[in-house]
C-alpha positions as CSV (number, residue, x, y, z in Angstrom):
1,X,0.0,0.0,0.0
2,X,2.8,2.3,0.9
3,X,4.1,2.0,-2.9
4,X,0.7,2.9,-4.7
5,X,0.6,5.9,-2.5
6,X,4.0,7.1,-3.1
7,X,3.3,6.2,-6.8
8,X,-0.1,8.3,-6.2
9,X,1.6,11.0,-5.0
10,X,4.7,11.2,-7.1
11,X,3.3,10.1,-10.7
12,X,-0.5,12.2,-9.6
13,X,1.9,15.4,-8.9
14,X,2.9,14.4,-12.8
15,X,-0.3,13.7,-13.9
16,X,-1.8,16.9,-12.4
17,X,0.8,19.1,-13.5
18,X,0.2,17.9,-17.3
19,X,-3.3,18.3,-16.4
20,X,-3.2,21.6,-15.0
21,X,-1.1,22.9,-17.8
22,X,-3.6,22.2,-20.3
23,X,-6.6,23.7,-18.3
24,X,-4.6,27.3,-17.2
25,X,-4.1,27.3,-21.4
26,X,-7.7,26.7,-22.2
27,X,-8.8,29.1,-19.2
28,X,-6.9,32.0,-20.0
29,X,-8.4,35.0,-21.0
30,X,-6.3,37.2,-22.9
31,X,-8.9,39.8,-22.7
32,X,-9.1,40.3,-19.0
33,X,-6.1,39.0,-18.0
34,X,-6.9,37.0,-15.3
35,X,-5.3,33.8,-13.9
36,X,-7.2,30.6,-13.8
37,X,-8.0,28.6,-10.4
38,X,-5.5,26.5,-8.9
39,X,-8.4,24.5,-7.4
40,X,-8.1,22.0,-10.5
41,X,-4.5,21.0,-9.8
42,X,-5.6,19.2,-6.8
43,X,-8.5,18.0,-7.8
44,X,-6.8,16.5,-10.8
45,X,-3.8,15.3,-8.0
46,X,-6.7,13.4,-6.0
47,X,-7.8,11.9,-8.7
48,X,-4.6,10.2,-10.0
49,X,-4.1,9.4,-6.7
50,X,-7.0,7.1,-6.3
51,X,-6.1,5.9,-9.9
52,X,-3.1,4.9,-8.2
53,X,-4.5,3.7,-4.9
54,X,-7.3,1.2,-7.0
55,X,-4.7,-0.7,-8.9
56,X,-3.6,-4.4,-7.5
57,X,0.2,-3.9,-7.8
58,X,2.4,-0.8,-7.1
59,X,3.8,-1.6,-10.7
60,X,0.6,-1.3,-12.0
61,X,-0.3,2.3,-10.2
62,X,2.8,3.7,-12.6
63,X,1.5,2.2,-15.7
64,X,-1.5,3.7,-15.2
65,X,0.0,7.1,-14.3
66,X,2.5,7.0,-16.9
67,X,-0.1,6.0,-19.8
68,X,-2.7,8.6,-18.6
69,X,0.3,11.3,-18.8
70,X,1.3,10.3,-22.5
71,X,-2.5,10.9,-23.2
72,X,-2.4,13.8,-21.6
73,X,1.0,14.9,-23.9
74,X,-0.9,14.1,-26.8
75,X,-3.5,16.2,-25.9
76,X,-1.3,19.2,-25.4
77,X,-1.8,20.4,-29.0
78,X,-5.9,20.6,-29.2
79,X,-5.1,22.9,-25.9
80,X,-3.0,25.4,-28.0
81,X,-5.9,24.8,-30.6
82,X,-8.2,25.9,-28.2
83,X,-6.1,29.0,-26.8
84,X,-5.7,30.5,-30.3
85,X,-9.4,30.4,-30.9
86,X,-9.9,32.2,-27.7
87,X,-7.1,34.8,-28.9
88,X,-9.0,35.2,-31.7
89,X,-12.2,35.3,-30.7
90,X,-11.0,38.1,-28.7
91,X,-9.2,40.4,-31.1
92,X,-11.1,43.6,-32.2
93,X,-9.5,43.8,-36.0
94,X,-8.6,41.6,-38.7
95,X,-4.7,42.3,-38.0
96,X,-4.9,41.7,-34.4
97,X,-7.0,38.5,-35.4
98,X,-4.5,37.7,-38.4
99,X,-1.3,37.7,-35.9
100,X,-3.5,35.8,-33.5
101,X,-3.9,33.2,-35.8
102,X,-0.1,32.9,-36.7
103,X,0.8,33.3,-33.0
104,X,-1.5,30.6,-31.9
105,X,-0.6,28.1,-34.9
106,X,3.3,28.9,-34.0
107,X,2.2,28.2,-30.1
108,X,-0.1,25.1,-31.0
109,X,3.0,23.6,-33.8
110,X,5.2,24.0,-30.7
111,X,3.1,21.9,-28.2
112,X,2.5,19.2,-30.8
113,X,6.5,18.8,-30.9
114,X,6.7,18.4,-27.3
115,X,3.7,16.8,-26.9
116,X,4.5,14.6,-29.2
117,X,8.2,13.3,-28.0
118,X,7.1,13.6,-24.0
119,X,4.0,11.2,-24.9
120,X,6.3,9.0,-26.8
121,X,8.4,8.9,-23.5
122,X,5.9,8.3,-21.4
123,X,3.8,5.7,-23.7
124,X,7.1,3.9,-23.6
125,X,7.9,3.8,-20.2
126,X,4.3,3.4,-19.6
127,X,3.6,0.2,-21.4
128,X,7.1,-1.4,-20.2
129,X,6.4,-0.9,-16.5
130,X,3.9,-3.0,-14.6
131,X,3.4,-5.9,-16.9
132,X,2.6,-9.1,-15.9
133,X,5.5,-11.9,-16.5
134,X,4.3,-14.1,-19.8
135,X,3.4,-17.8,-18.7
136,X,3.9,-20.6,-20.9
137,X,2.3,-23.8,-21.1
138,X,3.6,-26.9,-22.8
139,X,1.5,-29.9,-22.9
140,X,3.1,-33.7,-23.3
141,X,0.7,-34.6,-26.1
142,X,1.0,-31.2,-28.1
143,X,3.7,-31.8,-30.9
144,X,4.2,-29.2,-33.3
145,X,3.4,-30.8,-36.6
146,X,5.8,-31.1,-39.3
147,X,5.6,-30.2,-43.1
């Protein structure tokens, strides 16, 4: 139990990071300027926490956490997708708008690069940790039949 909640706290303070990054980008609003809540950072921390907490096996609490933090890296992108439509959305003229646009597509082409190669990381990681060993039966009467 002790390793599924170090796992839930170490891997959730991952997960919720990741999490939280994409929801302060989505929040923001340009406009106002105003921060969003920090109140979804633990929420998000909680959550992976009892991800982590439910599985059977300490290995299996990181697998989880690690696979739920590649989707979450693969996601990054639509978040810089969404960000430049609220930029947009919030310009007054069509040159504000137009630099917007190029802003947020340079913005949301930068995510998807390090989206892409930190979900690669953790996908990897991810599906290598927590597996269960491979069992192999052999029965006396099975031959393998030859050609």
């Amino acid at each position: 139990m002790v390793g599924k909640v170090f796992a839930g706290l170490i891997g959730g303070l991952v997960v919720a990071l990741l999490g939280y990054f994409q929801y302060s980008i989505m929040a923001v609003d340009i406009a106002t300027q105003s921060e969003p809540s920090v109140v979804p950072f633990f929420v998000v921390w909680v959550l992976a926490m009892v991800v982590a907490c439910t599985a059977k096996r300490t290995g299996k609490a990181w697998r989880r956490l690690l696979l739920i933090s590649a989707i979450l890296c693969f996601l990054l992108p639509i978040s810089g997708l969404v960000f430049t439509g609220n930029a947009v959305a919030d310009t007054a003229s069509g040159a504000e708008a137009a630099g917007a646009a190029i802003g947020g597509g340079l913005v949301s082409g930068f995510m998807g690069f390090v989206g892409f190669f930190l979900g690669i990381i953790f996908l990897i990681v991810g599906l290598l940790t927590g597996r269960d060993k491979q069992v192999i039966v052999v029965r006396e009467g099975d031959a393998i039949p030859e050609s």
